[in-house]
N, C-alpha and C positions, 0 to 999 in steps of 0.2 A: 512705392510708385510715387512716382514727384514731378513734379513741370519743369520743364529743362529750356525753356526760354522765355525770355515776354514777361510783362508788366508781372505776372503771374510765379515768376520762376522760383525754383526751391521749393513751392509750396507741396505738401505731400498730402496724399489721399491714403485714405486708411479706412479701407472697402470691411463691413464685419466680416468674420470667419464664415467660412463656407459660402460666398457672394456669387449666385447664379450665375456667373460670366469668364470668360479668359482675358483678362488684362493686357493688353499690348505693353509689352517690357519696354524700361527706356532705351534696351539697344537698337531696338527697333523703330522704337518712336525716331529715336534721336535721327538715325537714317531716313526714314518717313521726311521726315521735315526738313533735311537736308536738302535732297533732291526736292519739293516745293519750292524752297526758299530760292533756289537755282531759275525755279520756272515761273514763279507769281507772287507779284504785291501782295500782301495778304490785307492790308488796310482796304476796308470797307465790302471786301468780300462777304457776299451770304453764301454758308458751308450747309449743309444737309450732313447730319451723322446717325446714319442707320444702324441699329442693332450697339447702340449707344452704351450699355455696358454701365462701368465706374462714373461716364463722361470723362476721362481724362485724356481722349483726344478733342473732345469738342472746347475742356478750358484751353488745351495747347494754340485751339484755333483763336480763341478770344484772347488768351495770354498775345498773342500775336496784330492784335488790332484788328481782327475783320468788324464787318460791320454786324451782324448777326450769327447766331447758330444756332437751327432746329436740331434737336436730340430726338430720337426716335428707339425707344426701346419695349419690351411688350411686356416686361419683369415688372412687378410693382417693389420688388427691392431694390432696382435698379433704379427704378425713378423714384423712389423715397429717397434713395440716395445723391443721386443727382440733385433735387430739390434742394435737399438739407445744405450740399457745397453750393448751389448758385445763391442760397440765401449766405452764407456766409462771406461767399464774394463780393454781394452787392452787385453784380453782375445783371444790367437792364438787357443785357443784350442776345442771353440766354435763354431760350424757352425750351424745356423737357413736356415731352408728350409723349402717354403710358398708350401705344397702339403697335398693331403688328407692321414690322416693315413691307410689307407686300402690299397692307390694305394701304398705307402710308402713301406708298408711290403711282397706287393703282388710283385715288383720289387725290392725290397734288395737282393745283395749279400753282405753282411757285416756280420761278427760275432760281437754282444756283449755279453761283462759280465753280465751287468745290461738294461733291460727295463723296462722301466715305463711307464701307460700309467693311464690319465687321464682326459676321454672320459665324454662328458658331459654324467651326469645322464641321460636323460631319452632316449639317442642315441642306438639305437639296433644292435645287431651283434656283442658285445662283446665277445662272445664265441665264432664265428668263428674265431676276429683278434687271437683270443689267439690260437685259430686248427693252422692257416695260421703260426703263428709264429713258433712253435716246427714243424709242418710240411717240413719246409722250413729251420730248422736245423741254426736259426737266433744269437742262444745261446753258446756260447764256453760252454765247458763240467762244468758244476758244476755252469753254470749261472743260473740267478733266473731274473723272470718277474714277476713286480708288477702290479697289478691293482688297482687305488681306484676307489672306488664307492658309491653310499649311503651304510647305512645299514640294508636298507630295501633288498635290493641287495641278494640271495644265491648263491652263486657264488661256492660250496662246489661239487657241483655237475659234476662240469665244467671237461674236462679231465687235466690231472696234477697239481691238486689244492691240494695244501698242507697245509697252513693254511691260517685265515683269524683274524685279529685285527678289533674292533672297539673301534671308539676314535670320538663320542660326534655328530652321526649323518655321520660319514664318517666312512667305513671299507677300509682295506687294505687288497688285496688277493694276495697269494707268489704262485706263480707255478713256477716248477720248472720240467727239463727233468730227469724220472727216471735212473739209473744209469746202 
């Protein structure tokens, strides 16, 4: 696994054996950020990254200049590990917090630009965190929340679902607050 753009790029994560999580491959990332890159500045954006994993979608966000990224994951290997890479970054701009993404979003008051979440597969209740999220008005005006997921996954249905990519067994779904 390695970062594929940004101040950050080449650097590789090297999660221990048996790491509670599924990794977002870089085929996926790389597309991931493709289609961003198409739609938003990323400089000085605040990103939300739910069910945070490795974090190496939240460095690709800072590799990237935003202005912040809350990591959110409930694993304590996972935010051991996150820990240990934002200390080796040097990275101010990073904060890792060991809590459940539901309690996470169900007590946010924070606006972001970007969330992202990426809930293990076969975890239920995806459609509420995403009610919970727009309900709760999480999104500065014209933000966009991603979801991956398999894609086996319909996610089309979901309220504010705009489109959805897939890329090799993983889909990506944009919701977004209508205007």
């Amino acid at each position: 696994m390695r970062i594929i753009s940004g101040k950050y790029k080449g650097k590789r994560l090297s999660p221990p054996k048996k790491f509670p999580s599924r990794p977002t491959t870089d085929l996926a990332k790389e597309a991931l950020f493709g289609m961003l890159d198409s739609r938003v500045y990323f400089e000085k954006m605040d990103v939300l990254d739910l069910f945070s994993g490795t974090g190496n979608i939240s460095i690709e966000f800072l590799s990237r200049g935003v202005g912040q990224v809350v990591s959110v994951d409930n694993s304590g290997v996972s935010v051991f590990f996150q820990l240990k890479t934002a200390e080796e970054l040097g990275d101010k701009n990073w904060h890792v917090m060991r809590q459940d993404a539901f309690t996470y979003v169900e007590n946010c008051q924070q606006k972001f630009d970007i969330i992202f979440a990426d809930p293990p597969f076969a975890l239920k209740g995806i459609d509420q965190l995403i009610e919970n999220v727009f309900s709760k008005g999480m999104l500065v005006e014209d933000g966009i929340f991603v979801v991956e997921h398999s894609d086996r996954v319909d996610m089309s249905q979901v309220k504010y679902h705009q489109q959805t990519r897939n890329y090799g067994g993983v889909s990506f779904s944009f919701f977004e607050q209508p205007s």
